[in-house]
C-alpha positions in Angstrom: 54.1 -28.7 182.7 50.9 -28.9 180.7 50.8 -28.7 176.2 48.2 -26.4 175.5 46.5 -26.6 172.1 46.0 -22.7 171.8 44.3 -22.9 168.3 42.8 -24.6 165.0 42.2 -23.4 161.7 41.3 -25.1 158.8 40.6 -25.1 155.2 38.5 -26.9 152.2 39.0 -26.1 148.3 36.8 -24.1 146.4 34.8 -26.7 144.9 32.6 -28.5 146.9 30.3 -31.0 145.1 26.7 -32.8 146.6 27.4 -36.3 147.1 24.4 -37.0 144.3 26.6 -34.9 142.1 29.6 -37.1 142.4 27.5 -40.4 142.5 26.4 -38.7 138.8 29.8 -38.2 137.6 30.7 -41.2 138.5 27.9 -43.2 136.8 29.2 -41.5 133.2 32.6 -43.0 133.4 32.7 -45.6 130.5 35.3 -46.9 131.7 33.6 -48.7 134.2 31.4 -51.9 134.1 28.1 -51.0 133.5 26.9 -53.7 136.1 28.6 -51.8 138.6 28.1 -48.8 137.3 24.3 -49.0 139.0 25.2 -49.6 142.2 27.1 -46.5 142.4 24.2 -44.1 143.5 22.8 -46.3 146.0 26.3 -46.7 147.5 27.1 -43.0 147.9 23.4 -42.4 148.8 24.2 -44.7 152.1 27.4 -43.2 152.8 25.6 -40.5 155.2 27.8 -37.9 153.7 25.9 -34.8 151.6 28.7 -32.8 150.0 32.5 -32.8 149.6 35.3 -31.2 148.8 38.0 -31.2 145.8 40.7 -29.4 144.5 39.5 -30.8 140.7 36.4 -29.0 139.0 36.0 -31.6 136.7 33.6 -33.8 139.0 31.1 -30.7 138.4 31.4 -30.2 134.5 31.3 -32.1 131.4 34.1 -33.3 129.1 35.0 -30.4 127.5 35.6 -28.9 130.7 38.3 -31.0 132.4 41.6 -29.9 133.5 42.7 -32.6 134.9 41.2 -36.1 133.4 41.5 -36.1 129.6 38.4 -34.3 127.8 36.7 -38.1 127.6 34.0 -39.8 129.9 36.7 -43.0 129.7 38.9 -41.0 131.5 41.6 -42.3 129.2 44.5 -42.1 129.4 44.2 -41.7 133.2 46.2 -39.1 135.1 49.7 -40.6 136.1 51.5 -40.6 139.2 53.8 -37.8 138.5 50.7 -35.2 137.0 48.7 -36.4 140.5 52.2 -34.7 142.3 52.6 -31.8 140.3 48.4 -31.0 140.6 49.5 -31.7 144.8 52.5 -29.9 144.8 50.3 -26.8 143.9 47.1 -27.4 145.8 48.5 -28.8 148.9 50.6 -25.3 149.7 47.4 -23.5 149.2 45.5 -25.2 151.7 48.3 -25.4 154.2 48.8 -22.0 154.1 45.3 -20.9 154.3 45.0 -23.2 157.6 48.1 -22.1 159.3 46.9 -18.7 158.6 43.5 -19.3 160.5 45.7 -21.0 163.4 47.8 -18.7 163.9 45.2 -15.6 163.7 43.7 -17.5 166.4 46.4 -17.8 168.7 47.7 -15.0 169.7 51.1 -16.0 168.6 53.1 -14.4 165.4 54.6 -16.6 162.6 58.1 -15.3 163.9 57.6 -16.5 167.1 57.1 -20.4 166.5 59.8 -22.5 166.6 58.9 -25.6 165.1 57.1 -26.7 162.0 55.6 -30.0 161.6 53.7 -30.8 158.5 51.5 -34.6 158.3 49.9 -35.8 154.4 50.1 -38.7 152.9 49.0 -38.2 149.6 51.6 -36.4 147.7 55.9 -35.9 147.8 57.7 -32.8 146.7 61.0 -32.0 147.9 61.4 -28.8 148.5 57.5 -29.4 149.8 54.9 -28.1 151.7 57.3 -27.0 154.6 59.5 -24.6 152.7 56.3 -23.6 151.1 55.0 -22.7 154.8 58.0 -21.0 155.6 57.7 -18.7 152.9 54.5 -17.7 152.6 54.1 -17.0 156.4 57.5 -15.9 157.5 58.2 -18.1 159.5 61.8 -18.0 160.6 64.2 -19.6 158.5 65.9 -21.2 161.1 62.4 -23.5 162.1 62.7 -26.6 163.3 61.1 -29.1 160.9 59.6 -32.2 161.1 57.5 -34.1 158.0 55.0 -37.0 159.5 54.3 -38.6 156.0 52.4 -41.8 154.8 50.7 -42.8 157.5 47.0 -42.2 156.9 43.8 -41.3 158.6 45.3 -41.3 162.1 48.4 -39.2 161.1 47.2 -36.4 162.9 47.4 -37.8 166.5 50.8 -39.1 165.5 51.9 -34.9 164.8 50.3 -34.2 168.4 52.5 -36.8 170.1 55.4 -35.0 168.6 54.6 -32.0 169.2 53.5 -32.8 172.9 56.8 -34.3 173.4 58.9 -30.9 171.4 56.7 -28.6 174.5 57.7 -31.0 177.3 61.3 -30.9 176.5 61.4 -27.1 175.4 59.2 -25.1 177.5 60.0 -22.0 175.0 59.0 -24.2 172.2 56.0 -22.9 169.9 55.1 -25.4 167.4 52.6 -25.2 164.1 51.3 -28.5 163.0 49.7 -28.7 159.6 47.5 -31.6 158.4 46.4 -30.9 154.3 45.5 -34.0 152.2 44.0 -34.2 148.8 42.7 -37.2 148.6 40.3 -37.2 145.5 43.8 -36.7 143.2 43.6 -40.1 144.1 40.7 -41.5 142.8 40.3 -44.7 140.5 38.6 -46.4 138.2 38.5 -50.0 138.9 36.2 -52.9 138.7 35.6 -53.5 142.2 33.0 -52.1 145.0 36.1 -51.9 147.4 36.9 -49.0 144.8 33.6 -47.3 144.4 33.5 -47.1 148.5 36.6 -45.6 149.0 35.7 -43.2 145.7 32.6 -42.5 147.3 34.3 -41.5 151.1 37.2 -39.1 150.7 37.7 -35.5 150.0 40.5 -32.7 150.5 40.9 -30.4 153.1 43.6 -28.9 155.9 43.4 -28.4 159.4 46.2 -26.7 161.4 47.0 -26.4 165.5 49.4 -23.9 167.4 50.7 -25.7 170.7 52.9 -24.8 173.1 53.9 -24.9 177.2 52.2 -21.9 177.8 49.1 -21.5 179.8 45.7 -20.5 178.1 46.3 -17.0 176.3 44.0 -13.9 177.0 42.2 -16.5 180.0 40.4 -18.0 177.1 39.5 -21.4 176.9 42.1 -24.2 175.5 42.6 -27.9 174.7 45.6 -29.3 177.1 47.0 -32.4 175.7 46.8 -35.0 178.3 48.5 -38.0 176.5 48.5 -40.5 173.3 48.1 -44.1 172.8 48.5 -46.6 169.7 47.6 -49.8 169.1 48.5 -51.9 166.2 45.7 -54.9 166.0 47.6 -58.6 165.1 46.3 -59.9 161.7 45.3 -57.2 160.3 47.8 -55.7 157.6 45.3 -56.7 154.4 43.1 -54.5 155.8 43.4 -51.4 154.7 46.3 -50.4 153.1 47.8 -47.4 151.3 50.7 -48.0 148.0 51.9 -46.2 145.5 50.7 -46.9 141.8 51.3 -45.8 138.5 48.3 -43.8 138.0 48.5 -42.4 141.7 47.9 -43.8 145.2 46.2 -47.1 145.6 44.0 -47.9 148.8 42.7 -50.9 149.4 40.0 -51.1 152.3 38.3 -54.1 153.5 34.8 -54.4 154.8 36.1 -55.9 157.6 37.5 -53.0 159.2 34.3 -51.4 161.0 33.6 -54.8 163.0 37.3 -55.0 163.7 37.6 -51.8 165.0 34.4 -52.3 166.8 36.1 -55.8 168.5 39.0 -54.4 169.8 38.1 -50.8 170.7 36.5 -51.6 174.3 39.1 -53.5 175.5 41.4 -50.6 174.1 39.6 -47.6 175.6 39.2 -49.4 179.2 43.4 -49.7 179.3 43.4 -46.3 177.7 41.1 -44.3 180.2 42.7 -47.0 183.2 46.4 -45.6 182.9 44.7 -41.9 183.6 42.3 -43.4 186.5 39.5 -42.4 183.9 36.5 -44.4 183.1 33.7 -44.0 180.2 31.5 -42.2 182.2 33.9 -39.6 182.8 34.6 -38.1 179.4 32.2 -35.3 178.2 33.4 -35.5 174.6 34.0 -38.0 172.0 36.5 -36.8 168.6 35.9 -40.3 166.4 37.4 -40.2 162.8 34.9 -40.7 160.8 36.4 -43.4 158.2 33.3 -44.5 157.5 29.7 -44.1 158.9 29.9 -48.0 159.8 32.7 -46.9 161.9 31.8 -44.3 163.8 28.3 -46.4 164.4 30.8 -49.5 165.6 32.5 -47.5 167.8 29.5 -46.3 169.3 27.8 -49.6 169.4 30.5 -51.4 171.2 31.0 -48.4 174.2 27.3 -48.1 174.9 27.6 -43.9 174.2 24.3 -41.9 173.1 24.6 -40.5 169.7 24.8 -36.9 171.1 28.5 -37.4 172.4 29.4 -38.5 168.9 27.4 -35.8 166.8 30.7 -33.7 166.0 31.7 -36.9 164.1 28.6 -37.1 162.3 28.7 -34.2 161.4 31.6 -33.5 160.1 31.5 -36.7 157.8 28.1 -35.1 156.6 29.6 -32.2 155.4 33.0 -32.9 154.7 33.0 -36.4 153.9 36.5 -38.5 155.1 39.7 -36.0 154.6 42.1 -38.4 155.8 44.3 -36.6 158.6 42.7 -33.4 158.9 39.8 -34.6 159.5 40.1 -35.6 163.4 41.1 -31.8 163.6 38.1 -30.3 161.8 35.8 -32.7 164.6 37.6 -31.3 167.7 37.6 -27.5 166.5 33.7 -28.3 166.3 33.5 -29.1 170.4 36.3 -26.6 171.2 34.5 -24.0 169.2 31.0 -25.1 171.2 32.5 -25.3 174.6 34.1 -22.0 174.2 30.4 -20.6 173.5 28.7 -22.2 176.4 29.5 -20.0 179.2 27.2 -22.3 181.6 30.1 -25.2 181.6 33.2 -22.9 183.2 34.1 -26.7 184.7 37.2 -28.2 182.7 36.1 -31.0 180.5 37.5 -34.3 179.4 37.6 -36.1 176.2 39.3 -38.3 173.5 40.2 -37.9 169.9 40.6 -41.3 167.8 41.3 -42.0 164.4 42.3 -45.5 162.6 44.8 -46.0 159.9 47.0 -48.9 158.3 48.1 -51.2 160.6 45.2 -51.5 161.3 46.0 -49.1 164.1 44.3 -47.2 166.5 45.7 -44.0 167.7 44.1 -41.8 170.3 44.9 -38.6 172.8 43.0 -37.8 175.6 42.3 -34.0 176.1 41.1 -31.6 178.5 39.5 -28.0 177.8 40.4 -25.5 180.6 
Protein backbone atom coordinates (compact mmCIF):
# COMPACT_ATOMS: atom_id res chain seq x y z
CA UNK A 1 0.00 0.00 0.00
CA UNK A 2 1.51 3.11 -1.57
CA UNK A 3 0.89 7.23 0.09
CA UNK A 4 0.00 9.23 -2.66
CA UNK A 5 0.63 12.97 -2.51
CA UNK A 6 -2.58 13.86 -4.65
CA UNK A 7 -1.98 17.77 -4.38
CA UNK A 8 -0.07 21.12 -3.31
CA UNK A 9 -1.20 24.50 -3.01
CA UNK A 10 0.40 27.31 -1.65
CA UNK A 11 0.34 30.79 -0.72
CA UNK A 12 2.53 34.21 -0.23
CA UNK A 13 1.21 37.63 1.40
CA UNK A 14 0.29 40.42 -0.44
CA UNK A 15 3.41 42.38 -0.08
CA UNK A 16 6.15 41.29 -1.77
CA UNK A 17 9.29 43.50 -1.64
CA UNK A 18 12.73 43.48 -4.16
CA UNK A 19 15.48 42.35 -2.14
CA UNK A 20 17.25 46.01 -3.02
CA UNK A 21 14.18 47.37 -1.38
CA UNK A 22 14.63 45.59 1.83
CA UNK A 23 18.55 45.92 1.80
CA UNK A 24 17.14 49.95 1.68
CA UNK A 25 15.01 49.68 4.58
CA UNK A 26 17.27 48.11 6.31
CA UNK A 27 20.15 50.59 5.80
CA UNK A 28 17.63 53.50 7.52
CA UNK A 29 17.35 51.73 10.77
CA UNK A 30 19.25 54.06 13.28
CA UNK A 31 19.31 51.71 15.47
CA UNK A 32 21.92 49.89 13.93
CA UNK A 33 25.76 50.53 13.82
CA UNK A 34 26.46 52.59 11.04
CA UNK A 35 29.73 50.43 10.32
CA UNK A 36 27.50 47.67 9.69
CA UNK A 37 24.98 49.46 8.42
CA UNK A 38 27.20 49.42 4.89
CA UNK A 39 27.59 46.13 4.50
CA UNK A 40 24.08 45.48 4.43
CA UNK A 41 23.45 46.04 0.54
CA UNK A 42 26.35 44.09 -0.51
CA UNK A 43 25.15 41.25 1.75
CA UNK A 44 21.59 40.92 0.49
CA UNK A 45 22.92 41.74 -3.14
CA UNK A 46 24.91 38.17 -2.79
CA UNK A 47 22.09 36.43 -1.25
CA UNK A 48 20.90 35.31 -4.90
CA UNK A 49 17.41 36.03 -3.82
CA UNK A 50 15.40 39.04 -5.92
CA UNK A 51 12.14 39.57 -4.04
CA UNK A 52 10.29 38.35 -0.92
CA UNK A 53 7.49 38.14 0.76
CA UNK A 54 5.85 39.68 4.11
CA UNK A 55 2.82 39.92 5.93
CA UNK A 56 4.24 43.72 7.28
CA UNK A 57 3.95 46.69 4.72
CA UNK A 58 6.18 48.64 6.59
CA UNK A 59 9.44 47.39 4.81
CA UNK A 60 7.90 49.23 1.68
CA UNK A 61 6.89 52.73 3.25
CA UNK A 62 8.28 55.34 5.47
CA UNK A 63 7.74 56.13 9.10
CA UNK A 64 4.62 57.48 9.14
CA UNK A 65 3.37 54.53 7.54
CA UNK A 66 4.08 51.70 9.89
CA UNK A 67 1.68 49.40 11.40
CA UNK A 68 3.63 47.44 12.98
CA UNK A 69 7.25 48.96 14.09
CA UNK A 70 6.65 52.30 15.94
CA UNK A 71 6.44 55.33 13.48
CA UNK A 72 10.44 55.86 14.06
CA UNK A 73 13.50 54.73 11.78
CA UNK A 74 15.06 53.35 15.47
CA UNK A 75 12.38 51.07 15.47
CA UNK A 76 12.02 51.84 19.11
CA UNK A 77 10.47 50.50 21.27
CA UNK A 78 10.65 47.29 19.22
CA UNK A 79 7.61 45.00 18.74
CA UNK A 80 7.39 42.52 21.69
CA UNK A 81 6.86 38.92 21.81
CA UNK A 82 3.24 38.94 22.55
CA UNK A 83 2.30 41.81 19.55
CA UNK A 84 4.69 39.44 17.13
CA UNK A 85 1.67 36.56 18.26
CA UNK A 86 -1.26 38.44 18.01
CA UNK A 87 0.14 40.02 14.24
CA UNK A 88 0.71 35.76 13.74
CA UNK A 89 -2.31 34.72 15.18
CA UNK A 90 -4.06 36.78 12.30
CA UNK A 91 -1.79 36.36 9.33
CA UNK A 92 -0.91 32.74 9.85
CA UNK A 93 -4.85 31.64 9.46
CA UNK A 94 -5.02 33.61 6.35
CA UNK A 95 -2.31 31.92 4.57
CA UNK A 96 -3.26 28.47 5.83
CA UNK A 97 -6.41 28.82 4.62
CA UNK A 98 -5.65 30.19 1.32
CA UNK A 99 -3.17 27.04 0.74
CA UNK A 100 -5.43 24.39 1.94
CA UNK A 101 -7.91 25.82 -0.29
CA UNK A 102 -5.51 25.52 -3.47
CA UNK A 103 -4.82 21.85 -2.18
CA UNK A 104 -7.77 20.77 -1.80
CA UNK A 105 -9.30 22.32 -5.22
CA UNK A 106 -6.57 20.31 -6.65
CA UNK A 107 -7.31 17.08 -5.31
CA UNK A 108 -10.25 15.93 -6.07
CA UNK A 109 -11.12 15.40 -2.55
CA UNK A 110 -13.86 17.64 -0.36
CA UNK A 111 -13.00 19.31 3.02
CA UNK A 112 -15.64 16.86 4.54
CA UNK A 113 -14.04 14.01 3.40
CA UNK A 114 -10.43 14.31 5.12
CA UNK A 115 -9.85 12.82 8.15
CA UNK A 116 -6.87 14.18 9.55
CA UNK A 117 -5.42 17.63 9.98
CA UNK A 118 -1.90 18.24 10.50
CA UNK A 119 -0.66 21.75 10.76
CA UNK A 120 3.69 22.40 10.93
CA UNK A 121 5.12 26.44 11.99
CA UNK A 122 7.42 27.39 14.11
CA UNK A 123 7.09 30.84 14.38
CA UNK A 124 4.07 31.65 16.36
CA UNK A 125 1.61 29.93 19.40
CA UNK A 126 -2.07 30.45 19.73
CA UNK A 127 -4.22 28.14 21.38
CA UNK A 128 -7.18 27.73 19.94
CA UNK A 129 -4.58 28.19 16.70
CA UNK A 130 -4.27 27.69 13.22
CA UNK A 131 -6.02 24.20 13.36
CA UNK A 132 -9.49 25.27 14.74
CA UNK A 133 -8.91 28.14 12.41
CA UNK A 134 -8.72 25.48 9.41
CA UNK A 135 -11.53 23.64 10.67
CA UNK A 136 -13.74 26.52 10.44
CA UNK A 137 -13.03 28.27 7.62
CA UNK A 138 -13.04 25.02 5.42
CA UNK A 139 -15.57 22.78 7.06
CA UNK A 140 -13.72 20.48 7.81
CA UNK A 141 -15.42 17.90 10.06
CA UNK A 142 -15.39 18.69 13.59
CA UNK A 143 -14.59 15.44 14.57
CA UNK A 144 -10.79 15.78 12.48
CA UNK A 145 -8.01 14.14 13.71
CA UNK A 146 -5.39 16.67 14.64
CA UNK A 147 -1.95 16.77 14.84
CA UNK A 148 0.40 20.19 15.50
CA UNK A 149 4.25 19.61 14.26
CA UNK A 150 5.59 22.83 15.98
CA UNK A 151 9.23 24.33 16.52
CA UNK A 152 11.19 22.49 14.61
CA UNK A 153 12.36 24.63 11.72
CA UNK A 154 13.32 24.53 8.04
CA UNK A 155 12.98 20.81 7.76
CA UNK A 156 9.55 20.60 9.58
CA UNK A 157 7.88 19.84 6.59
CA UNK A 158 9.34 16.34 5.83
CA UNK A 159 8.74 15.65 9.55
CA UNK A 160 4.52 16.29 8.74
CA UNK A 161 5.10 13.80 5.61
CA UNK A 162 6.48 11.07 7.84
CA UNK A 163 3.37 11.47 9.88
CA UNK A 164 1.10 11.58 7.57
CA UNK A 165 2.79 8.66 5.54
CA UNK A 166 2.57 6.64 8.60
CA UNK A 167 -1.58 7.93 9.42
CA UNK A 168 -2.27 6.28 5.36
CA UNK A 169 -0.29 3.06 6.09
CA UNK A 170 -2.24 2.29 9.13
CA UNK A 171 -5.64 3.72 7.86
CA UNK A 172 -6.13 3.01 4.32
CA UNK A 173 -9.52 5.23 4.52
CA UNK A 174 -7.44 7.98 6.01
CA UNK A 175 -7.36 11.45 4.02
CA UNK A 176 -4.98 13.72 5.53
CA UNK A 177 -4.32 17.77 4.91
CA UNK A 178 -1.01 18.96 5.97
CA UNK A 179 -0.47 22.62 6.22
CA UNK A 180 3.04 24.27 6.44
CA UNK A 181 2.46 28.56 6.91
CA UNK A 182 5.43 30.47 8.60
CA UNK A 183 5.94 34.12 8.92
CA UNK A 184 9.14 34.55 9.45
CA UNK A 185 9.93 38.32 8.85
CA UNK A 186 7.57 38.97 12.27
CA UNK A 187 10.75 37.81 13.45
CA UNK A 188 13.21 40.07 12.43
CA UNK A 189 15.94 41.88 14.59
CA UNK A 190 18.01 44.50 15.06
CA UNK A 191 21.22 43.55 16.33
CA UNK A 192 24.85 44.36 16.02
CA UNK A 193 26.06 41.32 14.38
CA UNK A 194 26.32 40.07 10.59
CA UNK A 195 24.97 36.65 11.91
CA UNK A 196 21.82 39.01 12.19
CA UNK A 197 21.78 40.93 9.02
CA UNK A 198 22.19 37.30 7.12
CA UNK A 199 19.38 35.74 8.60
CA UNK A 200 17.38 39.35 8.11
CA UNK A 201 18.42 39.23 4.70
CA UNK A 202 17.19 35.26 3.95
CA UNK A 203 13.68 34.68 5.21
CA UNK A 204 10.21 35.53 4.23
CA UNK A 205 6.46 34.25 4.86
CA UNK A 206 4.53 31.97 2.92
CA UNK A 207 2.31 28.48 3.10
CA UNK A 208 2.29 25.43 1.30
CA UNK A 209 -0.24 22.68 1.81
CA UNK A 210 -0.46 18.75 0.60
CA UNK A 211 -3.62 16.34 0.45
CA UNK A 212 -2.31 12.61 0.87
CA UNK A 213 -3.86 9.59 1.16
CA UNK A 214 -3.78 5.48 0.31
CA UNK A 215 -5.54 5.98 -2.74
CA UNK A 216 -4.19 5.55 -6.15
CA UNK A 217 -3.59 8.59 -8.53
CA UNK A 218 -7.16 10.38 -9.03
CA UNK A 219 -8.68 11.06 -12.51
CA UNK A 220 -5.25 8.82 -13.97
CA UNK A 221 -3.43 11.98 -13.38
CA UNK A 222 -0.02 12.15 -12.35
CA UNK A 223 1.03 12.02 -8.42
CA UNK A 224 3.89 12.03 -5.97
CA UNK A 225 4.01 8.56 -4.00
CA UNK A 226 5.84 8.83 -0.81
CA UNK A 227 8.46 6.28 -0.83
CA UNK A 228 10.11 6.85 2.68
CA UNK A 229 11.91 9.43 5.13
CA UNK A 230 15.19 9.67 6.76
CA UNK A 231 16.83 11.98 9.63
CA UNK A 232 20.02 12.47 10.71
CA UNK A 233 21.06 14.53 13.58
CA UNK A 234 24.98 15.54 12.96
CA UNK A 235 27.23 15.14 16.56
CA UNK A 236 28.60 18.56 17.63
CA UNK A 237 26.56 20.57 16.14
CA UNK A 238 23.80 22.09 18.44
CA UNK A 239 25.46 25.90 18.34
CA UNK A 240 24.80 25.82 15.00
CA UNK A 241 21.85 27.04 14.16
CA UNK A 242 19.45 27.40 16.62
CA UNK A 243 15.82 28.78 17.16
CA UNK A 244 14.66 30.47 21.04
CA UNK A 245 12.26 32.38 22.21
CA UNK A 246 13.00 36.23 23.08
CA UNK A 247 11.45 39.01 24.45
CA UNK A 248 11.02 40.92 21.36
CA UNK A 249 10.17 37.74 19.28
CA UNK A 250 12.01 34.64 18.04
CA UNK A 251 15.75 34.63 18.12
CA UNK A 252 17.84 32.58 15.44
CA UNK A 253 21.10 32.20 15.68
CA UNK A 254 22.92 30.66 12.47
CA UNK A 255 26.46 29.94 12.05
CA UNK A 256 28.56 30.20 8.94
CA UNK A 257 29.58 27.00 9.54
CA UNK A 258 26.50 25.27 8.56
CA UNK A 259 26.91 25.13 4.55
CA UNK A 260 30.40 23.26 4.79
CA UNK A 261 28.86 21.03 7.48
CA UNK A 262 26.12 20.19 5.65
CA UNK A 263 28.27 19.74 2.65
CA UNK A 264 30.65 17.16 4.94
CA UNK A 265 28.20 14.99 5.90
CA UNK A 266 25.61 14.92 3.16
CA UNK A 267 27.48 12.19 0.78
CA UNK A 268 27.98 9.87 3.22
CA UNK A 269 24.19 10.50 4.21
CA UNK A 270 22.61 10.24 0.70
CA UNK A 271 24.81 6.97 -0.22
CA UNK A 272 23.03 5.11 3.09
CA UNK A 273 19.91 6.96 2.20
CA UNK A 274 19.50 5.85 -1.65
CA UNK A 275 21.42 2.12 -0.35
CA UNK A 276 18.48 1.05 1.95
CA UNK A 277 16.06 1.58 -1.35
CA UNK A 278 18.81 -0.23 -3.75
CA UNK A 279 19.00 3.36 -5.32
CA UNK A 280 22.11 5.16 -6.36
CA UNK A 281 22.80 9.03 -7.50
CA UNK A 282 22.51 8.28 -10.88
CA UNK A 283 19.14 7.04 -10.49
CA UNK A 284 17.11 9.96 -9.28
CA UNK A 285 15.70 12.40 -11.91
CA UNK A 286 14.96 15.11 -9.46
CA UNK A 287 16.55 16.94 -6.69
CA UNK A 288 13.89 19.15 -3.90
CA UNK A 289 17.05 20.93 -1.76
CA UNK A 290 15.81 23.56 0.86
CA UNK A 291 17.24 26.36 0.05
CA UNK A 292 18.61 27.81 3.51
CA UNK A 293 20.92 29.54 1.95
CA UNK A 294 22.48 29.79 -1.65
CA UNK A 295 25.87 28.52 0.03
CA UNK A 296 23.81 25.54 0.72
CA UNK A 297 22.24 24.56 -1.92
CA UNK A 298 25.77 25.17 -3.85
CA UNK A 299 27.44 22.68 -1.00
CA UNK A 300 25.07 20.24 -1.51
CA UNK A 301 25.66 20.31 -5.02
CA UNK A 302 29.35 20.52 -4.86
CA UNK A 303 29.80 17.57 -2.66
CA UNK A 304 27.24 14.99 -4.97
CA UNK A 305 28.85 16.00 -8.28
CA UNK A 306 25.00 16.95 -9.66
CA UNK A 307 24.72 19.53 -12.72
CA UNK A 308 23.02 22.60 -11.81
CA UNK A 309 19.92 21.71 -13.95
CA UNK A 310 18.68 18.94 -11.39
CA UNK A 311 18.90 21.62 -8.69
CA UNK A 312 17.23 24.60 -10.68
CA UNK A 313 13.71 24.21 -8.72
CA UNK A 314 15.82 25.13 -5.65
CA UNK A 315 17.26 28.01 -7.23
CA UNK A 316 14.57 29.12 -8.17
CA UNK A 317 12.46 29.18 -5.74
CA UNK A 318 15.05 30.95 -3.27
CA UNK A 319 15.15 33.59 -6.14
CA UNK A 320 11.77 34.39 -5.87
CA UNK A 321 10.65 33.50 -2.65
CA UNK A 322 13.68 33.82 -0.62
CA UNK A 323 13.97 31.11 2.55
CA UNK A 324 10.14 30.44 4.05
CA UNK A 325 11.30 28.11 6.56
CA UNK A 326 8.99 24.92 6.24
CA UNK A 327 6.90 25.63 3.31
CA UNK A 328 9.47 26.24 1.41
CA UNK A 329 10.58 22.46 0.46
CA UNK A 330 6.86 22.26 -0.62
CA UNK A 331 6.77 25.32 -2.86
CA UNK A 332 10.23 23.45 -4.73
CA UNK A 333 8.49 20.12 -5.31
CA UNK A 334 5.06 21.61 -6.57
CA UNK A 335 7.60 23.28 -9.15
CA UNK A 336 8.82 19.66 -10.64
CA UNK A 337 5.38 18.02 -10.01
CA UNK A 338 3.78 20.84 -11.80
CA UNK A 339 6.60 20.44 -14.80
CA UNK A 340 6.45 16.71 -14.99
CA UNK A 341 2.86 16.76 -15.18
CA UNK A 342 3.30 19.08 -18.37
CA UNK A 343 5.78 17.01 -20.13
CA UNK A 344 3.74 14.35 -21.76
CA UNK A 345 7.11 12.93 -23.42
CA UNK A 346 8.26 11.34 -19.83
CA UNK A 347 5.03 8.90 -19.17
CA UNK A 348 8.03 6.74 -17.33
CA UNK A 349 7.68 7.12 -13.33
CA UNK A 350 10.37 9.19 -11.94
CA UNK A 351 12.45 9.25 -8.83
CA UNK A 352 13.65 11.91 -6.53
CA UNK A 353 14.46 13.31 -3.08
CA UNK A 354 13.24 16.27 -1.07
CA UNK A 355 15.79 17.63 1.78
CA UNK A 356 15.73 20.29 4.12
CA UNK A 357 18.06 21.03 7.25
CA UNK A 358 17.01 22.38 10.54
CA UNK A 359 18.30 22.63 14.31
CA UNK A 360 20.09 19.84 15.29
CA UNK A 361 21.80 20.39 12.92
CA UNK A 362 19.64 17.77 11.25
CA UNK A 363 19.00 16.52 7.98
CA UNK A 364 15.68 15.27 7.00
CA UNK A 365 14.85 13.79 3.63
CA UNK A 366 11.91 11.65 1.69
CA UNK A 367 12.44 9.95 -1.36
CA UNK A 368 9.56 10.26 -3.82
CA UNK A 369 8.34 8.87 -6.97
CA UNK A 370 5.83 10.61 -9.62
CA UNK A 371 3.53 7.99 -11.33
Amino acid sequence: MQTTLHSIGTANPSFRQSQTQAAHFMTQVESLPKALRRRIPSIYASSSIDRRYSCIPDYGVAPEDFEFYPKNWSLQPFPSTGQRNRTYAHHATVLAVEAARNALSESSYRAVEITHLIVVSCTGFSAPGVDIQLIQQLGLRTTVARTMIGFMGCHAALNGLKSAHDICQANPDARVLMVCVELCTLHFQIEDSIESVVTNALFSDGAAAVVLSADPPLNSGKALVYRGGHSLVMQDSQDLMSWTIGDTGFLMGLSSLVPGLIGHHISDYMAKVLDSHDRSIPDLDFWAIHPGGIQIVRQVQAALDLPQSKLQESYDVLRDYGNMSSPTVLFILKQIFDRTKQDNASPEPQMGVAMAFGPGLTIECALFEIV
